[in-house]
N, C-alpha and C positions, 0 to 999 in steps of 0.2 A: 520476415518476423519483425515485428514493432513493441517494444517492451516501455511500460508505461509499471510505474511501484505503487504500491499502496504500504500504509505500517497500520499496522495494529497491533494487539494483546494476544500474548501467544496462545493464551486460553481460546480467544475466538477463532484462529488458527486452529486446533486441537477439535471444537465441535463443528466447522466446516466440513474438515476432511471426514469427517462419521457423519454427517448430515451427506454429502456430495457436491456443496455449492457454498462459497462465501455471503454471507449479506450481515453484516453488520445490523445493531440497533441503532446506530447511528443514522445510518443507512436511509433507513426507514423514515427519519423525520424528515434529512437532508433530500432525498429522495431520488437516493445512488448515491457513490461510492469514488470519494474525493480522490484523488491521485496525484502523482508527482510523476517527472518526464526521471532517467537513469540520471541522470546531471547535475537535479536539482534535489533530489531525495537525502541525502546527506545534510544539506541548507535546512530542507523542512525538518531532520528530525534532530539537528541541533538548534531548534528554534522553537517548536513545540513539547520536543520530548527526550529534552537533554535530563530531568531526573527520574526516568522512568528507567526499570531494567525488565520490566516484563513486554519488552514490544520486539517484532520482528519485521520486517522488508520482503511484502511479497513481488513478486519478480513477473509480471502478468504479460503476455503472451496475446497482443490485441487479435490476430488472424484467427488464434485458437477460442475467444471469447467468445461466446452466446452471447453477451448482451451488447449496445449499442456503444459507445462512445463521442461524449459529444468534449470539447477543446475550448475553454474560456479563457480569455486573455490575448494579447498580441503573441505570435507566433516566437518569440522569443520566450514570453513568460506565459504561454500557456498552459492551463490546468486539465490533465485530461478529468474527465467526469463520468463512471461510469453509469449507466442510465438502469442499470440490473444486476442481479445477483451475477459472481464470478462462477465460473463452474470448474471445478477443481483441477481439470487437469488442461487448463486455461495457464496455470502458475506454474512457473519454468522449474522455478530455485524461489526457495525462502531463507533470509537471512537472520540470525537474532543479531540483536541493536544490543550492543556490549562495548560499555566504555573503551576506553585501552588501557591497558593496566597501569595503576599510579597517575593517573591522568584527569584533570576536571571533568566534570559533567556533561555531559556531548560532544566530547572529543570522541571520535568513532574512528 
């Protein structure tokens, strides 16, 4: 098992799982579905999305993925990138992205 995160908006979480597959609009320009390694998802979401409280940490499951995976970056700071829609039961654990109580803004 190889787990690779993605974050997103719990809403597009929410019409995933009633769809059967993840893909983002974003997705769609980008073309696939940016990712963080377990290590570095914390970094990325108090960097991008320290005042946001509607996002969650999906927990993705590379062996279990349908679509490809391709790795940008040197192998320390690699980005996985996935190259297609997630298929739902790809994602291990979803986490919601919730301050810590009394705490600044991407303190997670």
């Amino acid at each position: 098992m190889s787990i690779i995160c993605h974050i997103c908006k719990v809403d597009e979480w929410e019409k995933a799982k009633e769809k059967g597959e993840f893909y983002p609009e974003e997705a769609k320009k980008d073309k696939g579905i940016k990712c963080s390694l377990p290590d570095t998802v914390l970094a990325v979401a108090k960097k991008k999305f320290s005042e946001h409280n509607d996002r969650v940490i999906l927990m993705i499951d590379t062996v279990k993925l349908n679509s490809d995976v391709k790795y940008k970056g040197k192998k320390k700071d690699s980005e996985p990138f996935i190259q297609g829609p997630v298929n739902i039961d790809a994602v291990t654990d979803v986490f919601h992205l919730t301050p810590l109580h009394g705490s600044a803004p991407g303190d997670y």
